[in-house]
C-alpha atoms as an extended CHARMM CRD file, in Angstrom:
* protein
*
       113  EXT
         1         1  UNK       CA           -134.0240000000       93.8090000000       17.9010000000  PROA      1               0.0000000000
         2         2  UNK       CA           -135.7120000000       90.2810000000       18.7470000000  PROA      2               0.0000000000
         3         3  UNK       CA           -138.4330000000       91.6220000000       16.5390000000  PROA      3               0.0000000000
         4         4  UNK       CA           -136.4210000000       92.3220000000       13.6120000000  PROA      4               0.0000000000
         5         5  UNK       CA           -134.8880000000       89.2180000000       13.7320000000  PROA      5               0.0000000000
         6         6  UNK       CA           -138.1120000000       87.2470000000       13.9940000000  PROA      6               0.0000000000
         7         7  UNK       CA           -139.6620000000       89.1040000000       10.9820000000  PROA      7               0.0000000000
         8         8  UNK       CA           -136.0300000000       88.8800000000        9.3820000000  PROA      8               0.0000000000
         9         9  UNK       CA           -136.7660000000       84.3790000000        9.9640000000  PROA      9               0.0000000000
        10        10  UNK       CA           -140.4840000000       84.4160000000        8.9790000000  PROA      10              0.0000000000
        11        11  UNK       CA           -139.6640000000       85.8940000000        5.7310000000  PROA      11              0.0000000000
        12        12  UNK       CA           -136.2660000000       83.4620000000        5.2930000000  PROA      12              0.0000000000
        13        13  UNK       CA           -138.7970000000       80.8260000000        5.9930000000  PROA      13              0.0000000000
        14        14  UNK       CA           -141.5200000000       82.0880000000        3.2350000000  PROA      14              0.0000000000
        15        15  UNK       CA           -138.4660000000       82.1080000000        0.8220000000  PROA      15              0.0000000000
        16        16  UNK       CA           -137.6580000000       78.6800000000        1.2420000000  PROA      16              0.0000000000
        17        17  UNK       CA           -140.9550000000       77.9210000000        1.4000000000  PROA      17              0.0000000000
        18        18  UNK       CA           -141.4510000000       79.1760000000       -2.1860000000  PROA      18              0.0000000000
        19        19  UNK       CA           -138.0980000000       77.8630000000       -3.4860000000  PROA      19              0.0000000000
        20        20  UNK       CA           -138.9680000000       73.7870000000       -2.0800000000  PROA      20              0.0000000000
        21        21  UNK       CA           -142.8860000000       74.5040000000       -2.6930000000  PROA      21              0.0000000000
        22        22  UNK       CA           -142.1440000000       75.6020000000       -6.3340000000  PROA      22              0.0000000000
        23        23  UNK       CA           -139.5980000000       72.5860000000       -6.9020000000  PROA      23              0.0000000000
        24        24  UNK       CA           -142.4200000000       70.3320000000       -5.2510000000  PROA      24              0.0000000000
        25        25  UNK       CA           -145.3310000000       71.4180000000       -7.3190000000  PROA      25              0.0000000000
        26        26  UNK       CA           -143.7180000000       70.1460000000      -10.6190000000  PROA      26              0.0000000000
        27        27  UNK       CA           -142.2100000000       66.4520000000       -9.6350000000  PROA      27              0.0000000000
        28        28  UNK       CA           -145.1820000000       65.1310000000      -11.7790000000  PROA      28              0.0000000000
        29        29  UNK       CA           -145.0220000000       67.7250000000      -14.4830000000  PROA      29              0.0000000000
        30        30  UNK       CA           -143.0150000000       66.2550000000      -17.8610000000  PROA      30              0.0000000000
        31        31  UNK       CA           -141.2300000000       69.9110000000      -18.2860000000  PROA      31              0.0000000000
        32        32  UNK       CA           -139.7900000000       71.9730000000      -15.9890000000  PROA      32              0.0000000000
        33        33  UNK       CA           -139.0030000000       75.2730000000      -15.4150000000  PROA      33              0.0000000000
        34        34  UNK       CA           -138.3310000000       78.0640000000      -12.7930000000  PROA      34              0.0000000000
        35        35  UNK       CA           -141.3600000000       80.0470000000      -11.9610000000  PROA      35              0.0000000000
        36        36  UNK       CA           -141.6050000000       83.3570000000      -10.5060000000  PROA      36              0.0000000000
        37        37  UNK       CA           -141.9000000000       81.7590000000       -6.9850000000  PROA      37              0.0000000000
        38        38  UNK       CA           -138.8670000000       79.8300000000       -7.5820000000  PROA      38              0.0000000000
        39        39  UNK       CA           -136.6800000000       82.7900000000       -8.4930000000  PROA      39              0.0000000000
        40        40  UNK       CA           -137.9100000000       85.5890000000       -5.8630000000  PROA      40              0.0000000000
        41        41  UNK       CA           -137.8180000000       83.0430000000       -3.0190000000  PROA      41              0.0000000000
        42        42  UNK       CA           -134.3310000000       82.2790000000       -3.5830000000  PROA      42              0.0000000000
        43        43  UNK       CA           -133.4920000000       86.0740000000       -3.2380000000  PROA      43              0.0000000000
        44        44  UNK       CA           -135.7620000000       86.2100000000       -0.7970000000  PROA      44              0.0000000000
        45        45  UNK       CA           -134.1600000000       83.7170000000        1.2190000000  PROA      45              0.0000000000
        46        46  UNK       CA           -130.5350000000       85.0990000000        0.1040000000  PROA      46              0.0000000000
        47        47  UNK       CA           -131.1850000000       88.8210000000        1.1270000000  PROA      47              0.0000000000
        48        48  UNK       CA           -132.7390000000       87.7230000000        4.7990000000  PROA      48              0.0000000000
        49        49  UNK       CA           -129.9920000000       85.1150000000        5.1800000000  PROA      49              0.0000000000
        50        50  UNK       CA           -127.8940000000       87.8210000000        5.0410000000  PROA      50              0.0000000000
        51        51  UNK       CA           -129.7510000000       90.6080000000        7.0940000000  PROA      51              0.0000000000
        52        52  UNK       CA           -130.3100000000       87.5170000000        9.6540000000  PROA      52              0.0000000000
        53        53  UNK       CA           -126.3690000000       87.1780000000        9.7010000000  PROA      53              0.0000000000
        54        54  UNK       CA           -125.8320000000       91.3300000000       10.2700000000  PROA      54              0.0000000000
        55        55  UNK       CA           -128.5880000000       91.7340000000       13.0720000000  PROA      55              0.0000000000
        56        56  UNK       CA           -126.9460000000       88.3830000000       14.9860000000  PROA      56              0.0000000000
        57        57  UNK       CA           -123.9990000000       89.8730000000       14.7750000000  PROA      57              0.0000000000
        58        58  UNK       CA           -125.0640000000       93.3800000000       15.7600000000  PROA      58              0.0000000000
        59        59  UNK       CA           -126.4870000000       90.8580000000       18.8130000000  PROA      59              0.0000000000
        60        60  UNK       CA           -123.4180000000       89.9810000000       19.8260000000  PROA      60              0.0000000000
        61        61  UNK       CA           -124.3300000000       86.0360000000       19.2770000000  PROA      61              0.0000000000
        62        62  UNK       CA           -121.5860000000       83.3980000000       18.6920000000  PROA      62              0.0000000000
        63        63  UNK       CA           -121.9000000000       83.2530000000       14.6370000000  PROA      63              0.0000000000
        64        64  UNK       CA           -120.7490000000       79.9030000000       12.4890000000  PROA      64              0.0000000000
        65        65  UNK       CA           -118.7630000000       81.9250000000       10.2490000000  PROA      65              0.0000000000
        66        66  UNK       CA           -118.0650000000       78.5020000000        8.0650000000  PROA      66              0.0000000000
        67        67  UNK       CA           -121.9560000000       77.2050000000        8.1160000000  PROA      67              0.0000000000
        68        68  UNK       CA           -122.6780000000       80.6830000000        7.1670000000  PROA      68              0.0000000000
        69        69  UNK       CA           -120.0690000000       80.8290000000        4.4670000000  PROA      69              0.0000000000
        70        70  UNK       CA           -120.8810000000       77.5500000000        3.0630000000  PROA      70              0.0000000000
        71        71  UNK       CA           -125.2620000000       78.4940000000        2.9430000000  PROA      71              0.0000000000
        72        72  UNK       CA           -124.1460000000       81.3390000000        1.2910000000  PROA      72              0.0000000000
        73        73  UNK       CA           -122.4070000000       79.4110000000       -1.6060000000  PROA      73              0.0000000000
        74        74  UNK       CA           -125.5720000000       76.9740000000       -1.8250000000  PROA      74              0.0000000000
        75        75  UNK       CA           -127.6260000000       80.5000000000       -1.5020000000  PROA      75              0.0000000000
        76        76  UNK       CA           -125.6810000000       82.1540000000       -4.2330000000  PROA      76              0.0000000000
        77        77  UNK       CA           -125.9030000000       79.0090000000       -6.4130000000  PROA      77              0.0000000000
        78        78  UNK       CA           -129.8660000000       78.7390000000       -6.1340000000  PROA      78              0.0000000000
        79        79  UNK       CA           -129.8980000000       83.0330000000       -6.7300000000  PROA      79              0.0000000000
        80        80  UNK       CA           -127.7430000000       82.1410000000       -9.8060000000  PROA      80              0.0000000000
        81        81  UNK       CA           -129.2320000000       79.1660000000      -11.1760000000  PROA      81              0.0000000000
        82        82  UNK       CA           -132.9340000000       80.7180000000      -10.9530000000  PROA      82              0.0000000000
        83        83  UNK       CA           -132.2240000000       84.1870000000      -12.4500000000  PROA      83              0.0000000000
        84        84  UNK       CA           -130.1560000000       82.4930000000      -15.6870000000  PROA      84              0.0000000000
        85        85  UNK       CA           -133.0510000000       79.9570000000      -16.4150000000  PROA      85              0.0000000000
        86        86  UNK       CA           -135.9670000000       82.3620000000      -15.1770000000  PROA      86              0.0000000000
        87        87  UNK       CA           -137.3120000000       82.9810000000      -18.9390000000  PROA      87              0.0000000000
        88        88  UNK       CA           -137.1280000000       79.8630000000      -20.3020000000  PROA      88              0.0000000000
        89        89  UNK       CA           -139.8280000000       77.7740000000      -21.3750000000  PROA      89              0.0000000000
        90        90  UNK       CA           -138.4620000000       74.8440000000      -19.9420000000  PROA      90              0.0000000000
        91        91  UNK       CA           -135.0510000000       73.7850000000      -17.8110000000  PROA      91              0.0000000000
        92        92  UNK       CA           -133.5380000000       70.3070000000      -17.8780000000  PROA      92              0.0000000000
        93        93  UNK       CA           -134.4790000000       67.8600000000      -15.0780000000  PROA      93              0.0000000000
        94        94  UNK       CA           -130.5820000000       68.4940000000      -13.8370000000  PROA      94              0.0000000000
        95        95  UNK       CA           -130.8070000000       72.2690000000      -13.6550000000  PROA      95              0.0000000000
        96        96  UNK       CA           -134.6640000000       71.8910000000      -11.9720000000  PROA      96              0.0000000000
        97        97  UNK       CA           -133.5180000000       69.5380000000       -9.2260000000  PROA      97              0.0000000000
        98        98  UNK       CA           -130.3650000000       71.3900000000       -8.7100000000  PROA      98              0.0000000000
        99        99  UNK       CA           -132.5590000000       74.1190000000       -7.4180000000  PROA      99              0.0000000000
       100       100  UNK       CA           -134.6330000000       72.3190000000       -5.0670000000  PROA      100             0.0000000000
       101       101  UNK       CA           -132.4660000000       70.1060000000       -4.0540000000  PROA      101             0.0000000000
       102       102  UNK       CA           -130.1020000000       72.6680000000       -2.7900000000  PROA      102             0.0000000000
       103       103  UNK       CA           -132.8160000000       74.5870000000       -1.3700000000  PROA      103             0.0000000000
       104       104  UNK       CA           -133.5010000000       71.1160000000        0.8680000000  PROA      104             0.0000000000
       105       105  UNK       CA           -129.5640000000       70.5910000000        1.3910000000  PROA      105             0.0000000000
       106       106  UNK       CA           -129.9440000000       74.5220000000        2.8830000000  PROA      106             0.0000000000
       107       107  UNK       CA           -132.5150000000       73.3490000000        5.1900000000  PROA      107             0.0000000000
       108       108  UNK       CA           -131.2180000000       70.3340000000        5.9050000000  PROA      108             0.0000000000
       109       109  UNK       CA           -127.2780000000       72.5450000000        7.1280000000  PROA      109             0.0000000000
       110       110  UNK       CA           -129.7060000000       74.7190000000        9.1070000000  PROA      110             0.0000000000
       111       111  UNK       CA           -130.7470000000       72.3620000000       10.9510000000  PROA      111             0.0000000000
       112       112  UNK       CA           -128.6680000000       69.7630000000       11.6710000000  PROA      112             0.0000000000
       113       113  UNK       CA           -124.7370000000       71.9910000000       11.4090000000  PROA      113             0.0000000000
């Protein structure tokens, strides 16, 4: 099981990592938009958030039900936000930092909550 849920974190990890490295790699860039790394590593984050949630539970670990509640909202949001705006050309600065910036407020709940 500790196996599981290390490979379960690594790829969590990769998913943010391509949600905050996607957001990153256009701050200098005039238009905007939500690339394909943007859009599978938010569901890639949201499916092993989830899975991570199941095999701690299956663990029998104390579980924030309210952290998790409220990083799945911010997880949903991201999911949401990337799959509307995935074939566009270009997304407004707003929409753009509202993905990246919730991917870092994620982060940020994870670590500190």
């Amino acid at each position: 099981m500790d196996f599981a849920r290390d490979l379960l974190l690594v790829l969590h990890f990769i998913g943010l990592a391509a949600i905050i490295g996607g957001f990153l790699a256009q701050t200098r860039s005039p238009s905007k938009r939500i690339g394909p790394a943007m859009l599978h590593g938010a569901l890639t984050a949201l499916v092993t958030g989830i899975l991570l949630v199941g095999v701690a539970e299956m663990r029998d670990v104390d579980v924030n039900h309210i952290k998790i509640g409220v990083k799945l909202v911010i997880a949903l949001v991201i999911a949401f936000l990337a799959w509307r705006r995935r074939k566009a050309e270009s997304v407004s600065t707003g929409e753009w930092g509202a993905v990246g910036g919730l991917a870092v407020v994620n982060v940020v709940l994870a670590v500190f909550w």
